[in-house]
C-alpha positions as CSV (number, residue, x, y, z in Angstrom):
1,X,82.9,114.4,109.4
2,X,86.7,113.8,108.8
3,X,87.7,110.6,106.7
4,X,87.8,108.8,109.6
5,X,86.4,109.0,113.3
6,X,87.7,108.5,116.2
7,X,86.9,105.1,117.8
8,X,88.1,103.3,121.1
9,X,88.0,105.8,123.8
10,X,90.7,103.2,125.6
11,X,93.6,104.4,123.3
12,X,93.0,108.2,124.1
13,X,91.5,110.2,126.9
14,X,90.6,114.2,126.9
15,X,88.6,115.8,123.7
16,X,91.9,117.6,122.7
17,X,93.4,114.4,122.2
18,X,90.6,112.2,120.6
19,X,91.8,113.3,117.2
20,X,95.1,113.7,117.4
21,X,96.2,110.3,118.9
22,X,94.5,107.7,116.7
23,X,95.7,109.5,113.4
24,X,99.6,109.3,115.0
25,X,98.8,105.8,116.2
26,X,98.0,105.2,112.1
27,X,100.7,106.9,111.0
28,X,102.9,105.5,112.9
29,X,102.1,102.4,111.9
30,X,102.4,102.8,108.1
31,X,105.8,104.3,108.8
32,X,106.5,100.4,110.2
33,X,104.8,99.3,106.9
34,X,107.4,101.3,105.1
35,X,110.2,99.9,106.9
36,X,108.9,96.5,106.3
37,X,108.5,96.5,103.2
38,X,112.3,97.8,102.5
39,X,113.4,94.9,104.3
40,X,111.4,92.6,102.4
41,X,112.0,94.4,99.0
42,X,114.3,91.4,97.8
43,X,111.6,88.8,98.7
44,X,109.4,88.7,95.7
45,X,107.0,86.9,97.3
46,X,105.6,89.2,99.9
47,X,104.9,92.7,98.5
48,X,103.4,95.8,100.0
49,X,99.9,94.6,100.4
50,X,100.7,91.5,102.1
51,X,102.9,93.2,104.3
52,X,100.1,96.1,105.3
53,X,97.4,93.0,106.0
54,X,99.4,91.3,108.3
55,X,100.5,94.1,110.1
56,X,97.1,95.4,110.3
57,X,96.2,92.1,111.7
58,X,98.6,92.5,114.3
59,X,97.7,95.8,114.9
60,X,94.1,94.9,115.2
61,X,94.8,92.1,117.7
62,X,96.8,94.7,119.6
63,X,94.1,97.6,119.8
64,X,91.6,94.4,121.1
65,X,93.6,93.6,123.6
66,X,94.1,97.3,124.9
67,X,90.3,98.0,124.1
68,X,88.8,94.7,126.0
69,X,87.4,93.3,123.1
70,X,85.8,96.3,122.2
71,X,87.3,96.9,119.0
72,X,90.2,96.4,116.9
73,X,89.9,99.8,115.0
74,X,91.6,103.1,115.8
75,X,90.3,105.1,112.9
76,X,86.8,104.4,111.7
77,X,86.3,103.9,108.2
78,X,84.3,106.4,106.0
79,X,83.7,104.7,102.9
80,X,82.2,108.4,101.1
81,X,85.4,110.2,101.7
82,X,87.4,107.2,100.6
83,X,86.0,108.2,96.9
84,X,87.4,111.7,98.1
85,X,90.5,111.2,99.2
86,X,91.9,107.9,99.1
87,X,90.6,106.7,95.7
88,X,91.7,109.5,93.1
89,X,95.6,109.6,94.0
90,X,95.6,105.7,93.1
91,X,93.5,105.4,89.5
92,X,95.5,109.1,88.5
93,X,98.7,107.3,89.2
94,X,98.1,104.7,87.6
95,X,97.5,106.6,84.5
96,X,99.8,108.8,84.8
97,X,103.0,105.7,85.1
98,X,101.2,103.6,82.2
99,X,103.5,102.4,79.9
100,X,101.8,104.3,77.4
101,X,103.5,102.4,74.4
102,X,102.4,99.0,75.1
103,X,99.2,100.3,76.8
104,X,98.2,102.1,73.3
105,X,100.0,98.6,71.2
106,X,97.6,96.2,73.2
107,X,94.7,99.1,73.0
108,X,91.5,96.8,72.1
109,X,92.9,93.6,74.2
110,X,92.8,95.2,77.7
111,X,90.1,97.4,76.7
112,X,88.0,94.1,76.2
113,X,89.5,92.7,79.1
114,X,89.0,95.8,81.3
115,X,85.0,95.9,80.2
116,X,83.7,93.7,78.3
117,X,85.8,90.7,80.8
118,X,83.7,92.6,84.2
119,X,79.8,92.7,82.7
120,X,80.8,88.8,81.9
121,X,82.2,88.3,85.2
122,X,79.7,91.0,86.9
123,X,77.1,88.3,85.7
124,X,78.3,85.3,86.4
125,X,79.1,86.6,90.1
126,X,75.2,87.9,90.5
127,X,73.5,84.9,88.9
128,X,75.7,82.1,90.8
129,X,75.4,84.5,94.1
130,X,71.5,84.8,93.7
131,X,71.1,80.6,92.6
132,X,73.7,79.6,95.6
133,X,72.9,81.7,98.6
134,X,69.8,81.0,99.1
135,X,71.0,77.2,99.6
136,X,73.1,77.9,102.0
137,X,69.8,79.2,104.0
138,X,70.8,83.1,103.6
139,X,68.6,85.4,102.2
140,X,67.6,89.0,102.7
141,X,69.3,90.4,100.0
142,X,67.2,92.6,97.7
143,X,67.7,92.6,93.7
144,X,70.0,95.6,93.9
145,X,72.1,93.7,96.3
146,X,73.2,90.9,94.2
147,X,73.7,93.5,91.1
148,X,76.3,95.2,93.7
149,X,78.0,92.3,94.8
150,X,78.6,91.4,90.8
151,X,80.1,94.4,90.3
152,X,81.8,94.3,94.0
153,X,83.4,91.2,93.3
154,X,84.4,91.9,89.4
155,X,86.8,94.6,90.4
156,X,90.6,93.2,90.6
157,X,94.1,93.5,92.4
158,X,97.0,92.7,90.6
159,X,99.7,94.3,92.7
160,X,101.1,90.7,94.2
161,X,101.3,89.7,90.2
162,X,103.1,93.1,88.7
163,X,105.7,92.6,91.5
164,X,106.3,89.1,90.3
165,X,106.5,89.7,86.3
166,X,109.5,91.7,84.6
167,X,108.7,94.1,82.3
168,X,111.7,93.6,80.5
169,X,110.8,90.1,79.8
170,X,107.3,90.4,79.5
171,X,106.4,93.1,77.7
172,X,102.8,92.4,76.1
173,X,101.9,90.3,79.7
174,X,102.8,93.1,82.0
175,X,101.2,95.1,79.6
176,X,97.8,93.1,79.7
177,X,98.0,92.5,83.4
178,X,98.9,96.2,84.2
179,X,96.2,97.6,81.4
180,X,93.6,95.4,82.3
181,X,93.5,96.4,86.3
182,X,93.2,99.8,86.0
183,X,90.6,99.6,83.5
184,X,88.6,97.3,85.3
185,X,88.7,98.7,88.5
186,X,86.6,102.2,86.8
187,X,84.8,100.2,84.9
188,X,83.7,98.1,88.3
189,X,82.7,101.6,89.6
190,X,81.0,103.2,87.0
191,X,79.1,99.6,86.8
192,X,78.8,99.6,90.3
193,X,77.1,103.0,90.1
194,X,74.7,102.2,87.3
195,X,73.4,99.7,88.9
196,X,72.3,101.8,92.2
197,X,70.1,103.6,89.6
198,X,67.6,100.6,88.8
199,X,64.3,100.6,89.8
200,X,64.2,97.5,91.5
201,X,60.0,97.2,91.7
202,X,60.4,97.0,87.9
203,X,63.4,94.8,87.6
204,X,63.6,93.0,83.7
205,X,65.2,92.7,80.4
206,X,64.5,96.2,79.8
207,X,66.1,97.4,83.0
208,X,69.1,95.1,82.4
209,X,69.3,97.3,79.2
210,X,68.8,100.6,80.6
211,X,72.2,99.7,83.1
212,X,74.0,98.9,79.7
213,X,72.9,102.2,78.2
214,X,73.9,103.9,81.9
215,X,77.2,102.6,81.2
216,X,78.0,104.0,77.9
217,X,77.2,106.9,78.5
218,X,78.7,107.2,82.0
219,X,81.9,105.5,80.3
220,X,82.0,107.5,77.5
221,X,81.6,111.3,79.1
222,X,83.8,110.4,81.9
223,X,86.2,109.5,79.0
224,X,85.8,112.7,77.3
225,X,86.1,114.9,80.7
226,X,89.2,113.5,81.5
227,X,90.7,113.9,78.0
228,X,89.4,117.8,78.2
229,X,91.3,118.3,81.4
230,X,94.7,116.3,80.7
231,X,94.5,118.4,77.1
232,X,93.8,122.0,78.9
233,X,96.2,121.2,81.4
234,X,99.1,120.6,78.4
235,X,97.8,123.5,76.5
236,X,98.0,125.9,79.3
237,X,101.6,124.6,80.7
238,X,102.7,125.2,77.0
239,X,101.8,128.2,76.1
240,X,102.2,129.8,79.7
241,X,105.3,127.9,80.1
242,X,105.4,128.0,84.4
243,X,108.8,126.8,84.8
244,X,110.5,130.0,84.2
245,X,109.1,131.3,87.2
246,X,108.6,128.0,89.4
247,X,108.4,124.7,89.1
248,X,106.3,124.2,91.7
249,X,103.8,126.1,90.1
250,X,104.0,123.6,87.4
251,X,103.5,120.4,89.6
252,X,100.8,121.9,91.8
253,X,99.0,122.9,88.5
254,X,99.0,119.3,87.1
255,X,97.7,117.5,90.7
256,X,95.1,120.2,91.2
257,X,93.9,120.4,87.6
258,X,93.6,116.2,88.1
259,X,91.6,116.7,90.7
260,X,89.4,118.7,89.8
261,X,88.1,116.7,86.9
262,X,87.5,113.9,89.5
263,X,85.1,116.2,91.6
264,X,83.6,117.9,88.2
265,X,83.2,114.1,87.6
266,X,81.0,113.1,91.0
267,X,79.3,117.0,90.9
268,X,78.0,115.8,87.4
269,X,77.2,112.0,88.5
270,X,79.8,110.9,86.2
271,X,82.4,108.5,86.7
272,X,85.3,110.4,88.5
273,X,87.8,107.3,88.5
274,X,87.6,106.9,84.8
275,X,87.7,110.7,84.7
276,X,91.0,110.9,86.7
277,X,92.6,107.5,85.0
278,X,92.4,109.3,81.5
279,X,93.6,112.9,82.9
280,X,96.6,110.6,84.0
281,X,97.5,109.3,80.6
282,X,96.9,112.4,78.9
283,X,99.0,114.6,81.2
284,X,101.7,112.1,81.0
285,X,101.6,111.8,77.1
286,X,101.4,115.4,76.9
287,X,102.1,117.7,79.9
288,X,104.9,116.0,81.1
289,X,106.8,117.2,78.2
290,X,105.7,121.0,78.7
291,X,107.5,121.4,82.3
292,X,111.3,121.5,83.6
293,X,113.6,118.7,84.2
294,X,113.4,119.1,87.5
295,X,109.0,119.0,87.5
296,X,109.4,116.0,85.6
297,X,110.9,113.9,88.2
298,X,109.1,115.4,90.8
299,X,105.8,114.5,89.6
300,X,106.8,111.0,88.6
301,X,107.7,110.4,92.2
302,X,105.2,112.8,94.4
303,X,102.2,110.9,92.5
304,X,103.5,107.4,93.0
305,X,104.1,108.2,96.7
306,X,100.7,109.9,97.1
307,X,99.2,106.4,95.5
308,X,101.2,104.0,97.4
309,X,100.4,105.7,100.8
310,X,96.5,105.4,100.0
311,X,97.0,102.2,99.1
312,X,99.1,101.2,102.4
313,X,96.4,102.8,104.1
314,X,93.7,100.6,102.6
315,X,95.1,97.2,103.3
316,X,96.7,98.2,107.0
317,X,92.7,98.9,107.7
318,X,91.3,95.9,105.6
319,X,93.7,94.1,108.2
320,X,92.4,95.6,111.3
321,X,89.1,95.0,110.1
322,X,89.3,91.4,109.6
323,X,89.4,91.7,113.9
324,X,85.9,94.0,114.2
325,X,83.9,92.0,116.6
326,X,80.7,94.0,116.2
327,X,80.4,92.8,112.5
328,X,81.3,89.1,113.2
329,X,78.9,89.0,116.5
330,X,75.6,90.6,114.5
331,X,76.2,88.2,111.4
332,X,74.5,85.9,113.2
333,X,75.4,83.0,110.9
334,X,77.0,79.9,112.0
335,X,80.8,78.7,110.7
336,X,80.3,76.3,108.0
337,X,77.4,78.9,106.4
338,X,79.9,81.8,106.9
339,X,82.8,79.0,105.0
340,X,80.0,78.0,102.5
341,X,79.2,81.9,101.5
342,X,82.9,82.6,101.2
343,X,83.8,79.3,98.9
344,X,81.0,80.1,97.1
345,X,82.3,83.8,95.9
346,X,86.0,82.7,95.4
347,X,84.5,79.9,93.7
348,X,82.1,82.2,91.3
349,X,85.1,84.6,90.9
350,X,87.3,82.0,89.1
351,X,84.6,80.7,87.1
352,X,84.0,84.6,85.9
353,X,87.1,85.4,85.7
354,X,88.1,82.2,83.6
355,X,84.7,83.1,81.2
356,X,86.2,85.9,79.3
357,X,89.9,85.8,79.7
358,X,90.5,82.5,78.0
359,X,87.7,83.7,75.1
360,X,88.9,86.7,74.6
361,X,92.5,86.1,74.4
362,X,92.0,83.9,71.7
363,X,90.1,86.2,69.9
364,X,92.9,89.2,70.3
365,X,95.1,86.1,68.7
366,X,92.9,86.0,65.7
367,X,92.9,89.6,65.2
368,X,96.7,89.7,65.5
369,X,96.7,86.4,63.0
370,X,98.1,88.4,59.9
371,X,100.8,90.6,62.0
372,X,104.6,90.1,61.6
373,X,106.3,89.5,64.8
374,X,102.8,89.6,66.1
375,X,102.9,88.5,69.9
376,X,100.3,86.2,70.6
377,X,98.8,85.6,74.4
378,X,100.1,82.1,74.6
379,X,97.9,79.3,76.9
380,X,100.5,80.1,80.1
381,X,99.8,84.2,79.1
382,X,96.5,83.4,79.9
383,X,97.0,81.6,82.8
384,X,98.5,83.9,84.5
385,X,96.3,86.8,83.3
386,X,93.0,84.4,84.9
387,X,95.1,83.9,88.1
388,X,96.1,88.0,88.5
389,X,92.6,88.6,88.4
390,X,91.8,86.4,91.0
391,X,92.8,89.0,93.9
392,X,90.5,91.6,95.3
393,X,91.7,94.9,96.7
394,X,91.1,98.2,97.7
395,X,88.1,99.1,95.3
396,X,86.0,95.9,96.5
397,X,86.5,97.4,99.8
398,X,85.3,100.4,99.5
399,X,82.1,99.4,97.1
400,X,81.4,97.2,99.6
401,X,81.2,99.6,102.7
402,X,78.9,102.0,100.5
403,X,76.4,99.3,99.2
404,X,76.2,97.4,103.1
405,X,77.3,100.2,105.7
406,X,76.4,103.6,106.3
407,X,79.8,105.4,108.1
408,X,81.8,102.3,108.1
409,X,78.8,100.9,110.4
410,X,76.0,98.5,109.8
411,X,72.8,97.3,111.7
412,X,71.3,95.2,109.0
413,X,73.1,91.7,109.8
414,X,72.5,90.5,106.2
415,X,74.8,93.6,105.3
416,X,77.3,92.8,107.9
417,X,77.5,89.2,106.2
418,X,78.9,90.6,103.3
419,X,80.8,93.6,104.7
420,X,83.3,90.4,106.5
421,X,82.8,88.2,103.4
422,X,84.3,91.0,101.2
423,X,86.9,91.5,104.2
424,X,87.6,87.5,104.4
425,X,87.8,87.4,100.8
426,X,90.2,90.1,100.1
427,X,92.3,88.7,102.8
428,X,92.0,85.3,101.4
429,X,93.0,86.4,98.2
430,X,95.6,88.6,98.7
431,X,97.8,86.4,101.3
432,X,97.3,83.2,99.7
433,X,96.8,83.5,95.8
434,X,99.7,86.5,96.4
435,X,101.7,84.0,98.3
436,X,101.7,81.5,95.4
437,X,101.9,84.0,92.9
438,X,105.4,83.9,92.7
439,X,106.1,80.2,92.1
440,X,103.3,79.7,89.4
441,X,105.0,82.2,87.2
442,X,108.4,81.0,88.0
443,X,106.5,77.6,86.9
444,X,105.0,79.1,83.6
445,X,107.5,81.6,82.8
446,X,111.1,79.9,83.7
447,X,113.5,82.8,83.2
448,X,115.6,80.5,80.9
449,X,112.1,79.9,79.1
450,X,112.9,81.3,75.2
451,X,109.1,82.1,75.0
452,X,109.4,84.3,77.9
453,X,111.6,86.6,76.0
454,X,111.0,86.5,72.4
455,X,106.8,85.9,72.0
456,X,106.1,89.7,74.0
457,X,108.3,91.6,71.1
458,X,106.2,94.3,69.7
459,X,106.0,93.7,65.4
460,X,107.1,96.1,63.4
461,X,105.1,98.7,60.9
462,X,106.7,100.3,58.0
463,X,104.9,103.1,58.0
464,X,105.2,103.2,54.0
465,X,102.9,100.2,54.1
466,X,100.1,102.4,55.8
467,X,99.5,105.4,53.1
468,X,97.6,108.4,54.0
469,X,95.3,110.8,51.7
470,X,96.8,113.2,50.1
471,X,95.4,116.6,48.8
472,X,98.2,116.8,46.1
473,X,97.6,113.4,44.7
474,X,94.5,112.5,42.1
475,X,91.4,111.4,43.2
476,X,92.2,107.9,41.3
477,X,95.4,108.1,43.6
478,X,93.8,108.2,47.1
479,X,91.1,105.8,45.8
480,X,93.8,103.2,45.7
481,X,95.4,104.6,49.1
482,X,92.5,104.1,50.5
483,X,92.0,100.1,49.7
484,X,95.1,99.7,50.4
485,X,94.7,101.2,54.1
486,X,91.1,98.8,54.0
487,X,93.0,96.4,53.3
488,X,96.1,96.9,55.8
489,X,92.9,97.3,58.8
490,X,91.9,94.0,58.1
491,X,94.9,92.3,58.0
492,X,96.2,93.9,60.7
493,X,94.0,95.9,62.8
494,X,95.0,96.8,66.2
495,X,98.6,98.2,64.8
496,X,97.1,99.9,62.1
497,X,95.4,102.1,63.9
498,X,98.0,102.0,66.1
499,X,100.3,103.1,63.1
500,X,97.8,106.0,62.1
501,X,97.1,107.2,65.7
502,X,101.0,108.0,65.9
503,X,101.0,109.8,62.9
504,X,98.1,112.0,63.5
505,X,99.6,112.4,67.0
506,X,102.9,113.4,65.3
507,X,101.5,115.8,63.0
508,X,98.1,117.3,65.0
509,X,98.3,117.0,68.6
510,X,102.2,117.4,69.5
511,X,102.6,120.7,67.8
512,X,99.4,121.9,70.0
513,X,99.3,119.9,73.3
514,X,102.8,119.5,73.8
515,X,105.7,116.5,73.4
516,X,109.4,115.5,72.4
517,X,110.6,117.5,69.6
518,X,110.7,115.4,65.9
519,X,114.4,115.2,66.0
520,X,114.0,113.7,69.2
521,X,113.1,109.4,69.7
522,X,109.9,108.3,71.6
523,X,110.4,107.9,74.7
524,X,109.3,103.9,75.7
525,X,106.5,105.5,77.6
526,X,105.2,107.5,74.9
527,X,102.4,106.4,73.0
């Protein structure tokens, strides 16, 4: 079975043809998303994803036309090779163009953010979902069900926001924003997967435990798997050094060597997303550095296009699926249920998403209290940190087909509720939150705002505040050095370690993995 199949016989006839001319119809279409979205690159308020949903809409509402009412696809989703295909060019991008400074700077924060924020908000979502629906008169859904749609629903989109914030500006925000959505989208998944484990006959606080201790350990060997493979892959480029033969060597070596670790991942029921998302940041930190000029850019921009071409792909069918009449006809439920069940998820997900950000921000304040320069995540930060969270993408999508549909198709009308309440709620989401992303910040953020430029600057570390051990000083010596670096980790913890890590990094790793040369300055997207 291909990653799609082939769907309204209307649109092609012959067998030769029944593959061939739905997959040019597609790609046809997301060259017109392409040329779209170069016309609308000056207008900040409509970005890529937009642009692919309403097209796919229109799409959609074309093919129904031409199909009778029949169906507004052309390609059938296949949510299994979605993980496959789709899913792993994304999350290793992502990794791979972190701004590994400020990623590394704001560590802890987005870290917190990314998992701790999406069992609170994976919670809130399941509880309020399994007190609510039922009131609405809609039940069927089983114990696992409701654990799936937390998890479904936790997973953000902050494309529409990124495109709105500058970088430049914002530092620490983008930072957060940026950080914080590529964490929690694998930490949605390896959730998400956890939870299909339960046993659901014997469903209590022990089993709510056993998915915590899932998650660690999914979290933390998918961690360690992609860290092996991003530090073989530096290793190897270094002390083989492809470039004097071929570059291309070099670049295929890098995208094959991430993929891998994402299948290693899923052969070993592991988390391939997180897997592939650290690969990224370790190949970029280290790898990068081992291959020729002309590798460097080529993988900076072969990655990104591979990413934003799955992506494009995602939301031009997420628009053409809003339009499947088989799902809306055996929902069976009536309009104001159907409004009720969506109001009632985009209401949980900004009570969830409020529950941790607005906490936990002010505790990454208090830990930053001592700093100098510190930046602190002010009320507006926070603001629009809740309201980038507030979109659902790609990820929901695809959770969703593989907890409610089997092949993109479902017979189970409970399941097909939630297959278009997913749909309706990343639509929802994206078009009109995305739509009025733009003049919130402008609201918040004025470009003429003094806090927008100066509260993001990183703080400073002398690095002869943070001492080290030292084998040729007394034991009385490192005693003190010691207290003193106590000392400095409570003060000031999160750039501490920060501090430390870059000098272990300097002195350990580089010389062995790959990386600018001393005499040389960090690049901004080192870490």
């Amino acid at each position: 079975m291909g990653i799609f199949d082939y769907v309204s016989d209307d649109i092609g006839n012959g067998s030769s043809h029944k593959m061939v001319v739905p997959i040019t119809v597609f790609v046809a279409i997301l060259c017109l998303c392409l040329v779209i979205g170069h016309l609308l690159e000056e207008n900040r308020w409509v970005n890529e994803s937009i642009t692919a949903i309403i097209i796919g809409l229109i799409s959609g509402t074309i093919i129904l036309l031409i199909s009778k009412g029949k169906s507004s696809h052309i390609l059938r989703f296949n949510e299994e090779l979605f993980f496959i295909y789709l899913l792993p060019p994304i999350i290793f991008n992502a990794g791979f163009q972190v701004k590994k400074k400020q990623f590394f700077h704001n560590f802890l924060t987005i870290m917190s953010f990314g998992v701790i924020g999406v069992f609170i908000s994976s919670s809130i979502i399941t509880a309020g979902s399994w007190w609510l629906f039922p009131k609405f008169n809609f039940n069927g859904l089983t114990v696992r069900d409701y654990l799936g749609i937390g998890a479904i629903f936790s997973s953000t989109d902050t494309v529409c926001t990124l495109q709105v914030l500058h970088q430049d500006e914002t530092p620490l925000l983008y930072s957060l924003v940026f950080g914080e959505g590529v964490v929690n989208d694998a930490t949605s998944v390896v959730l998400f997967n956890a939870v299909q484990k339960i046993d659901v006959d014997r469903f209590n606080g022990w089993s709510a435990f056993h998915v915590f201790l899932d998650f660690l350990y999914l979290f933390s060997t998918s961690t360690a798997l992609g860290v092996s493979a991003g530090l073989l892959t530096s290793y190897i480029l270094r002390g083989l050094y492809f470039g004097r033969h071929s570059s291309v060597r070099e670049v295929s070596l890098m995208l094959l060597m991430a993929y891998l670790s994402y299948m290693l991942a899923e052969l070993f029921s592991l988390s391939g997303i997180l897997t592939v998302f650290f690969a990224g940041i370790l190949m970029s930190h280290y790898a990068w550095h081992n291959v020729t000029d002309s590798s460097r850019i080529t993988t900076r921009h072969a990655f990104e296009a591979m990413s934003f071409i799955a992506e494009t792909f995602i939301f031009l069918y997420v628009g053409m699926d809003a339009l499947d009449i088989e799902k809306w006809k055996m929902s069976k439920q009536s309009v104001w249920t159907s409004m009720g069940i969506y109001g009632t998820v985009l209401l949980l997900i900004a009570i969830g998403r409020a529950a941790f950000v607005f906490p936990l921000s002010a505790f990454s304040n208090f830990l930053n209290r001592h700093a100098t320069r510190a930046p602190s995540i002010t009320f507006k930060h926070q603001i629009v940190i809740w309201w980038a969270g507030l979109m659902r993408g790609a990820v929901s999508i695809a959770l969703a087909f593989k907890q409610f549909t089997y092949s993109g198709v479902t017979v189970d009308p409970v399941h097909a509720v939630m297959v278009t309440t997913t749909v309706i709620v990343v639509l929802f989401s994206t078009l009109v939150f995305g739509f009025l992303t733009k003049p919130l910040i402008n609201y918040l953020l004025p470009h003429n705002d003094n806090t927008r430029r100066n509260i993001d600057r990183e703080p400073t570390i002398s690095k002869e505040t943070l001492p080290l051990l030292s084998f040729d000083e007394s034991a009385s010596t490192n005693l003190l050095r010691a207290k003193d670096s106590l000392s400095m980790l409570f003060q000031r913890p999160v750039y501490t370690i920060h501090s430390y890590w870059r000098r272990f990094d300097d002195t350990y790793m580089r010389p062995i993995f790959g990386g600018p040369a001393r005499s040389e300055p960090r690049n901004e997207d080192s870490g």
